[in-house]
C-alpha positions, 0 to 999 in steps of 0.5 A: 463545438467544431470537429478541430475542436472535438478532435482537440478535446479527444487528444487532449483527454487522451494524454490525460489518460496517457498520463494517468496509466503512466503514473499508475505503472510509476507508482506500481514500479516504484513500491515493487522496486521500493520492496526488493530495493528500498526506498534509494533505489535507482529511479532508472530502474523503476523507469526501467520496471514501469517501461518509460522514460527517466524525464516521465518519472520526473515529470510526475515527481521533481523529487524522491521525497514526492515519489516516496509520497506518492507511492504510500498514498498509492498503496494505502488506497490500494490496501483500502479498496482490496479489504471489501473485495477480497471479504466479496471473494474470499471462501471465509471472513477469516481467509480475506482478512489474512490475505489483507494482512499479506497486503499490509505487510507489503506496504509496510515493508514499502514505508520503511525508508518513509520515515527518513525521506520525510526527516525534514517534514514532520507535518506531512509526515503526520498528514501521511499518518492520519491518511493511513489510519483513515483509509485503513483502519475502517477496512481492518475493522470490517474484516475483523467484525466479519470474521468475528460475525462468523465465529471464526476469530475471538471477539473483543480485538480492535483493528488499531491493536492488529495493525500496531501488532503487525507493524510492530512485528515488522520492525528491523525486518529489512536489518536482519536476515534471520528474522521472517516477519511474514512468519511471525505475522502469519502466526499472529493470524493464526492464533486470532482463530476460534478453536472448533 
């Protein structure tokens, strides 16, 4: 390989990587702008959020429904992979498992307009289900049994029922002002702890 070559290979790597930080700020904007908006909010103001360009988010998703997408992937590997760290940072199994719940709940309140995006796409929709419940059940599971191991929770509850109840706790939360969902779930958390 010559130095044109490296230097062709260098740039090239280079856009790569220009482009991956591009789509990373896209889909950071977009599940910002997706919680305070929804789901229909103005593509130019997730540009605007991710400081690019319309054509960038458009080179990166043609369509909504594959922004949407992408975002609920994004965010699902997002709660994923913050379970492990918080469970390493958190002072108690107890506190990292309500400081993942906070993160859930965010990504709920995200997927809300998901479901009439994906309408048409039932199939995805389900390849998308099975994709949440593979990443982060695992994650729910090992906070649980940490937080049990210590004494801090109740024992005997799965992390499918936790993440039903929330979700359940969710709903309708965007229609109704004088619902707080963050409470009621907080409360939820609250209640999973052993009396001392």
């Amino acid at each position: 390989m010559n130095d044109s070559d490296r230097r062709t290979a260098s740039m090239a790597g280079s856009k790569r990587k220009d482009a991956r930080r591009n789509q990373q700020a896209l889909l950071d904007a977009a599940a910002t702008i997706f919680v305070a908006s929804g789901v229909e909010a103005p593509v130019r103001d997730i540009a605007a959020k991710a400081g690019v360009g319309i054509g960038t988010i458009y080179r990166h998703f043609p369509t909504r429904a594959e922004l949407i997408i992408a975002v609920y992937r994004h965010q699902v590997d997002a709660c994923a992979e913050a379970g492990p760290a918080l469970l390493a940072a958190s002072p108690t199994p107890h506190a990292a498992l309500a400081q993942w719940v906070d993160l859930f709940v965010d990504f709920l309140v995200t997927k809300h307009g998901l479901a009439a995006a994906m309408r048409s796409d039932s199939a995805g929709f389900e390849t998308l289900h099975a994709y949440f419940l593979d990443r982060l059940l695992p994650v729910c599971t090992q906070l649980l049994d940490a937080a049990t191991t210590s004494g801090e929770i109740h024992p005997g509850l799965e992390a499918y029922q936790l993440m039903r109840g929330i979700g359940n706790l969710c709903i309708g939360a965007d229609a109704d002002p004088r619902y707080d969902a963050r409470r009621m779930v907080a409360l939820l958390v609250a209640g999973l702890r052993q009396p001392h």
